[in-house]
C-alpha positions as a Markdown table, in Angstrom:
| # | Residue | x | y | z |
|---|---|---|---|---|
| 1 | Unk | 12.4 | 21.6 | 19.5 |
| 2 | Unk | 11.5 | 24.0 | 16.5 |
| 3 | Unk | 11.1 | 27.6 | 17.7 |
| 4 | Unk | 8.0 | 29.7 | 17.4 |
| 5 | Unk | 10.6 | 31.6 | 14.7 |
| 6 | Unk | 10.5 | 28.5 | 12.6 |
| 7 | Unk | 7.0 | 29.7 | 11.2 |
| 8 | Unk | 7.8 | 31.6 | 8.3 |
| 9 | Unk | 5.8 | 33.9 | 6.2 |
| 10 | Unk | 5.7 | 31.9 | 3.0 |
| 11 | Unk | 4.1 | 29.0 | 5.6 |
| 12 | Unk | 2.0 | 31.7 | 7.1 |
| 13 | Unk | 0.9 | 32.5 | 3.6 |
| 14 | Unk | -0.6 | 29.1 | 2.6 |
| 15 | Unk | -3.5 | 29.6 | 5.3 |
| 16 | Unk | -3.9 | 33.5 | 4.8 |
| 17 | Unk | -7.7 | 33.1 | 6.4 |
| 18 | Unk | -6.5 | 31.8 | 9.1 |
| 19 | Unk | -4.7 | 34.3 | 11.6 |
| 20 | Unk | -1.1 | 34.1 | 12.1 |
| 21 | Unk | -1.5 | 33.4 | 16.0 |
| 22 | Unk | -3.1 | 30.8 | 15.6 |
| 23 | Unk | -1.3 | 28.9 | 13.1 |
| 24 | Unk | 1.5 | 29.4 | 15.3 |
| 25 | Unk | 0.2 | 28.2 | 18.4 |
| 26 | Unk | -0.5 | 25.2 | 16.2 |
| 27 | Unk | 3.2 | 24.8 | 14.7 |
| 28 | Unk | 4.1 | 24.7 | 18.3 |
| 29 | Unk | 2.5 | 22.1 | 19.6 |
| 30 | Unk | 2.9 | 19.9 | 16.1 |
| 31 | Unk | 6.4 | 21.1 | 16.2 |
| 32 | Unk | 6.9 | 20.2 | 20.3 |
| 33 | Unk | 5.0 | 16.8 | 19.9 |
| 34 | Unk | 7.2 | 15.8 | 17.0 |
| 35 | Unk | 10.8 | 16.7 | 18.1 |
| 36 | Unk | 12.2 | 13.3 | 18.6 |
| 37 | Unk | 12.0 | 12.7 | 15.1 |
| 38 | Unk | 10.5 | 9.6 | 15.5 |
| 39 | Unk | 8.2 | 7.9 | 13.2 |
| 40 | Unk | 6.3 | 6.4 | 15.2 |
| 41 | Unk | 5.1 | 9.3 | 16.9 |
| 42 | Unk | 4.6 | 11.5 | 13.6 |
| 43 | Unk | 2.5 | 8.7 | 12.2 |
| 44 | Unk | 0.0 | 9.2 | 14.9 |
| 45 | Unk | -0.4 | 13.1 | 13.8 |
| 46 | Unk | -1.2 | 12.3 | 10.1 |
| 47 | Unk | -5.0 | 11.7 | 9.5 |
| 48 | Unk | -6.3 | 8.5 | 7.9 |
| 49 | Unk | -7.6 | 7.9 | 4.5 |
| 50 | Unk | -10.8 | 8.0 | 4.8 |
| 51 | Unk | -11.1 | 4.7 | 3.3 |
| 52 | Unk | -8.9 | 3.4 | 6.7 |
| 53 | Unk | -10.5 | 1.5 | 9.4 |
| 54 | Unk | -9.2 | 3.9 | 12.1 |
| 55 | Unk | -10.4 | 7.3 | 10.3 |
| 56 | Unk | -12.7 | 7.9 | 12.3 |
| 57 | Unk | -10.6 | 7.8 | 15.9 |
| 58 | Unk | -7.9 | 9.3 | 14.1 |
| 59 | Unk | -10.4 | 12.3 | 12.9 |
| 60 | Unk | -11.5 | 12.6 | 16.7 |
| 61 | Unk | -7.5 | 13.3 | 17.6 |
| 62 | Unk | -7.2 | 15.7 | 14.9 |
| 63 | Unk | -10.3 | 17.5 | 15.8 |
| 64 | Unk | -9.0 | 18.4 | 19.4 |
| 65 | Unk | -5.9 | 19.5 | 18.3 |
| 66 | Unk | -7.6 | 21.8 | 15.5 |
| 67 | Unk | -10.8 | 23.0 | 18.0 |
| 68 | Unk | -8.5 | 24.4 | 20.4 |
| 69 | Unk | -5.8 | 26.4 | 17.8 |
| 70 | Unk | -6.8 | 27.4 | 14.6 |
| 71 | Unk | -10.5 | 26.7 | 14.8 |
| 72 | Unk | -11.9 | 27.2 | 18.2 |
| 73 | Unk | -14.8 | 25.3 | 19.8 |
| 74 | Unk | -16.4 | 24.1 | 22.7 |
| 75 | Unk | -13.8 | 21.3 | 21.9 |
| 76 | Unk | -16.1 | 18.7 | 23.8 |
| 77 | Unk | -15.1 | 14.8 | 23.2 |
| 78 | Unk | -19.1 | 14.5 | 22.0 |
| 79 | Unk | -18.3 | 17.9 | 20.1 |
| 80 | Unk | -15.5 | 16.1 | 18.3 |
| 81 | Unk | -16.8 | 12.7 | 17.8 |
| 82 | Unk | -19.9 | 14.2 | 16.0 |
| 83 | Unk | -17.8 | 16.4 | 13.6 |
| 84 | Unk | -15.5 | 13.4 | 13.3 |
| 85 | Unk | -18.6 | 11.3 | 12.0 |
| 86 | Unk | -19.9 | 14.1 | 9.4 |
| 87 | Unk | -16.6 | 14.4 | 8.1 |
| 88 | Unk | -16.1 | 11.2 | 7.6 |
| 89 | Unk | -19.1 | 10.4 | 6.1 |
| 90 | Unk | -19.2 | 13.5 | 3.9 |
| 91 | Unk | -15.7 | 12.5 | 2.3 |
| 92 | Unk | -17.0 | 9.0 | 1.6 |
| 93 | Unk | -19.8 | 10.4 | -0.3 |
| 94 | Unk | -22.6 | 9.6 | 1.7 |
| 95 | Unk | -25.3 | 11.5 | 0.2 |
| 96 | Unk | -27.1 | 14.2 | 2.1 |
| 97 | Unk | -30.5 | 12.5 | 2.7 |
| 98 | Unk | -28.5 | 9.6 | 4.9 |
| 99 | Unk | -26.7 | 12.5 | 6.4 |
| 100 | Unk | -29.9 | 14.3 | 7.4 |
| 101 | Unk | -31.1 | 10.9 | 9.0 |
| 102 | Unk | -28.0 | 10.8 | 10.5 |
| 103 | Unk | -28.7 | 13.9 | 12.1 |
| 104 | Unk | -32.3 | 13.0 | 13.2 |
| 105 | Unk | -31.2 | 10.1 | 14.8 |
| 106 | Unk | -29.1 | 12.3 | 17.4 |
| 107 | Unk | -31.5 | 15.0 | 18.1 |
| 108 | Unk | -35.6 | 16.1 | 18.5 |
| 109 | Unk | -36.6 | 18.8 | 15.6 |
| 110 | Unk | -38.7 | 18.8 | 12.7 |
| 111 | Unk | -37.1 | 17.5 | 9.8 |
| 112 | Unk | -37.2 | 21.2 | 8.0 |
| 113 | Unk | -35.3 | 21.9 | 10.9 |
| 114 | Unk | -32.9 | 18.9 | 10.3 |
| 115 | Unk | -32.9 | 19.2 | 6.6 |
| 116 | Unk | -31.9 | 23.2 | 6.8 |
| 117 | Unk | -29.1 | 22.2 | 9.8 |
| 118 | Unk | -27.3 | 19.5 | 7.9 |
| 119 | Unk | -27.1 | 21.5 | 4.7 |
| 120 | Unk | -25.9 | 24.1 | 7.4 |
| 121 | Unk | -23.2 | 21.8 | 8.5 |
| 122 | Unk | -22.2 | 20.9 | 4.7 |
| 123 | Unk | -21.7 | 24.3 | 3.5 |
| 124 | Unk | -20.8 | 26.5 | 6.7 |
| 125 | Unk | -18.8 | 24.0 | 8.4 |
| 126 | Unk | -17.3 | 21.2 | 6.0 |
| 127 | Unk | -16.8 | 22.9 | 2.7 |
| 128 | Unk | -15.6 | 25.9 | 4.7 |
| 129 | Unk | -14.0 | 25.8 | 7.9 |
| 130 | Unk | -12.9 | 22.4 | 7.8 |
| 131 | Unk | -11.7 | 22.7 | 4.4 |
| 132 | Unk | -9.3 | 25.7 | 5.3 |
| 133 | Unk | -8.9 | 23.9 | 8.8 |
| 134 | Unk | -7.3 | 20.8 | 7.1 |
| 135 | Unk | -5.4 | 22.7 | 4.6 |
| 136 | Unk | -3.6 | 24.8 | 7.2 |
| 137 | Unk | -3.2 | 21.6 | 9.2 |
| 138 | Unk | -1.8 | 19.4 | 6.4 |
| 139 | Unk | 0.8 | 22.6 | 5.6 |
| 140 | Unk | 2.0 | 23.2 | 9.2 |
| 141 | Unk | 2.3 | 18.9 | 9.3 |
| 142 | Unk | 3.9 | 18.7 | 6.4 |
| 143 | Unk | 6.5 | 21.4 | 7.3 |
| 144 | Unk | 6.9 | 20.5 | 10.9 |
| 145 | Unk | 8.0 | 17.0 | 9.2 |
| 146 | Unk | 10.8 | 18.0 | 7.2 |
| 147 | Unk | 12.0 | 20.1 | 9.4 |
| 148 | Unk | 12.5 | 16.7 | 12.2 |
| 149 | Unk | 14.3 | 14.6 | 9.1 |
| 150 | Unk | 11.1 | 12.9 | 8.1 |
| 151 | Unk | 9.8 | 15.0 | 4.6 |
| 152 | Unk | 9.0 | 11.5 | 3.2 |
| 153 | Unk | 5.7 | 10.9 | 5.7 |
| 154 | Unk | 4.7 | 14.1 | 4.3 |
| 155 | Unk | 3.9 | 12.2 | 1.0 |
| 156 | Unk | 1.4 | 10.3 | 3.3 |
| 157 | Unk | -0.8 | 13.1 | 4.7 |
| 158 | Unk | -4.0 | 12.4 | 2.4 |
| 159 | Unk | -5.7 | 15.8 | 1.0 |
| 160 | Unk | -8.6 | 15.8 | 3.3 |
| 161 | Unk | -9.5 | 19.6 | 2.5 |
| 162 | Unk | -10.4 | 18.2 | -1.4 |
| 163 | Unk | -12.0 | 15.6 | -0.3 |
| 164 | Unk | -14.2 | 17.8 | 2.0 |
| 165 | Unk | -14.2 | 20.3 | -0.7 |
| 166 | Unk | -15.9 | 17.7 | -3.1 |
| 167 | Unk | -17.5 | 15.3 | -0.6 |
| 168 | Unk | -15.8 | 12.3 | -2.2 |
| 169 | Unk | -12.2 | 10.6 | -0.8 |
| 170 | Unk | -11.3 | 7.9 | -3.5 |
| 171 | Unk | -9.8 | 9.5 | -6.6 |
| 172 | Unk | -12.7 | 7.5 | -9.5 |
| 173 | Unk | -15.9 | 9.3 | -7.4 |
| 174 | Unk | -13.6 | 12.5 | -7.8 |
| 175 | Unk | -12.9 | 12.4 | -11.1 |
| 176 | Unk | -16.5 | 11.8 | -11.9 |
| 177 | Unk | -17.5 | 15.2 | -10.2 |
| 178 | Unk | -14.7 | 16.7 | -11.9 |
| 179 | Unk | -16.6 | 15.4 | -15.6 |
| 180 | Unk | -19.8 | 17.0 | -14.4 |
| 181 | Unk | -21.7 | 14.4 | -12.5 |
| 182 | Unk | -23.5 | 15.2 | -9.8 |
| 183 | Unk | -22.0 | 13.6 | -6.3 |
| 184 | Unk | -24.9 | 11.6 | -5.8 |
| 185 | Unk | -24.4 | 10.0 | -9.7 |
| 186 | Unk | -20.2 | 9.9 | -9.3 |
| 187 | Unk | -20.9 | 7.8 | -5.9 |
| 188 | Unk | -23.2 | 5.5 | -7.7 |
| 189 | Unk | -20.9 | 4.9 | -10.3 |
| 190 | Unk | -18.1 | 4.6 | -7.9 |
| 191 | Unk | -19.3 | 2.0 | -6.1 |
| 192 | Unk | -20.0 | -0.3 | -9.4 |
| 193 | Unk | -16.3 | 1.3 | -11.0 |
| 194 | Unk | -13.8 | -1.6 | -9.8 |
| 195 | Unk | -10.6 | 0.6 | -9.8 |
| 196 | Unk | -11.3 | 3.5 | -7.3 |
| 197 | Unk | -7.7 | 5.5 | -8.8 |
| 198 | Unk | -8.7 | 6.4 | -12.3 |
| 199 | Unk | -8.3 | 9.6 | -13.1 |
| 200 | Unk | -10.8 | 12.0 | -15.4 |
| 201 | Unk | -9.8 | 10.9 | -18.6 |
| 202 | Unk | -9.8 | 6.9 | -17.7 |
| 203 | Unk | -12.6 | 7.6 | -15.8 |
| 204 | Unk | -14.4 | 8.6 | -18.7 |
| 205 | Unk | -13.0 | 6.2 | -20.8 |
| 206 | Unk | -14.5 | 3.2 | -18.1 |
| 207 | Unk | -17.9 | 5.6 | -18.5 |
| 208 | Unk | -18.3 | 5.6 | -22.4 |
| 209 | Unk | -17.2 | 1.8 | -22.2 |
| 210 | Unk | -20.4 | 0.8 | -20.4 |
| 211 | Unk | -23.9 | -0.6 | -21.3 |
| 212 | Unk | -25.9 | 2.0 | -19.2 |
| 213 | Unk | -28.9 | 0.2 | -20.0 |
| 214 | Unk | -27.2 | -3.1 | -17.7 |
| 215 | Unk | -27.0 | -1.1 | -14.7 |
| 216 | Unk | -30.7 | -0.2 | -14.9 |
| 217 | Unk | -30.3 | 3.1 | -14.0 |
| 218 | Unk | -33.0 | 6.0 | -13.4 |
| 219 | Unk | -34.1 | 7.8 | -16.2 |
| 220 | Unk | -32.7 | 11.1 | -14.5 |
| 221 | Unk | -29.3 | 9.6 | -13.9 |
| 222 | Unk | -28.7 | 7.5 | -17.3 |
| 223 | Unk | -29.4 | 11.4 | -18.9 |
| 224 | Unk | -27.0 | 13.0 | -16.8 |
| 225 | Unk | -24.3 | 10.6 | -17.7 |
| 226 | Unk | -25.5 | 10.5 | -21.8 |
| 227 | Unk | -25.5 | 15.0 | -21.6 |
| 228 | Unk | -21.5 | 14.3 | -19.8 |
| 229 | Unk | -20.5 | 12.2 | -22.4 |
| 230 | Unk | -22.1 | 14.0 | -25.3 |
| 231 | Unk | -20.3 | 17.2 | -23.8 |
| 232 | Unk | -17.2 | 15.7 | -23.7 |
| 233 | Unk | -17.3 | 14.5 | -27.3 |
| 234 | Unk | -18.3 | 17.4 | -28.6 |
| 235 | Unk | -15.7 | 19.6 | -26.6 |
């Protein structure tokens, strides 16, 4: 078993929001869990693409583990499954109205009270906590992993804290944002894009390629995509 000296100050470092303590009491049990070097077992401590069938039960795993080190909550199993479904969502670039209704469906309020919760939960919690949450997660994972002999899974421990950080998983809807688009555009055109791994510049390569007037776009979103373009030309 790796020692609670294992945790170095570079590692420390990576996460420096997050208090040393608790990144430790983390590393331990990632570090205890994992000593048999086994894959089999690390496997089940990597989270799921977002885009994988069993994201959303492997989320709910994750969660416990990270509500009861670095990121303490009442670390209910309802607690957890409803984070579980908000982050998975969010990353697959639900927009913010379904998430709202999402919201609605669960609990009694008035939907000013719903709509100023789930933006709330967006900014406070999922482009926040969960974002340094993941990060320090994925770095302690990552380490605890080459330290047992198995550095390669590390490779496979998707970037969940830029995906939460943007609200989109599959690289095309992030390279989109990253051109200017809103989220609500970039998932649009991701969902009509056939390769979801371009990056920015094939991604607006596919863009310019297109007859936007096929699509049948709103006025407000074909502008939006002609002012990207035109930027980009002229930049």
């Amino acid at each position: 078993m790796l020692t609670s000296e294992s945790l170095t100050g570079e590692l420390l470092r990576l996460s420096p929001t997050i208090s040393a303590h608790r990144q430790q009491e983390l590393y331990d049990v990632l570090a205890s869990e994992m000593a048999s070097g086994l894959q089999s077992v690390a496997r089940n401590f990597i989270p799921a693409h977002p885009r994988e069938g069993s994201a959303f039960d492997s989320y709910v795993k994750v969660l416990e583990l990270l509500h009861r080190t670095i990121l303490p909550k009442a670390n209910s199993e309802k607690q957890n499954r409803f984070f579980a479904v908000m982050l998975l969502k969010w990353m697959q670039g639900i927009p913010i109205p379904e998430l709202i209704d999402d919201r609605a469906r669960f609990q009694s309020a008035s939907i000013s009270t719903h709509i100023r919760a789930t933006l709330d939960l967006v900014e406070k919690e999922l482009r926040f906590n969960y974002v340094r949450a993941f990060g320090c997660y994925n770095a302690l994972l990552a380490d605890v992993l080459s330290r047992v002999g198995l550095a390669d899974l590390a490779a496979s421990i998707p970037a969940l804290s830029l995906y939460l950080e943007v609200g989109a998983s599959d690289r095309t809807m992030i390279s989109f944002v990253a051109l200017g688009l809103s989220r609500m555009t970039a998932k649009r055109l991701n969902s009509l894009c056939p390769n979801k791994s371009l990056g920015v510049v094939d991604s607006r390569n596919w863009l310019a390629s297109q007859d936007l007037d096929f699509f049948g776009f709103s006025t407000h979103i074909q502008r939006e995509i002609e002012l990207v373009l035109g930027s980009q030309l002229s930049s």
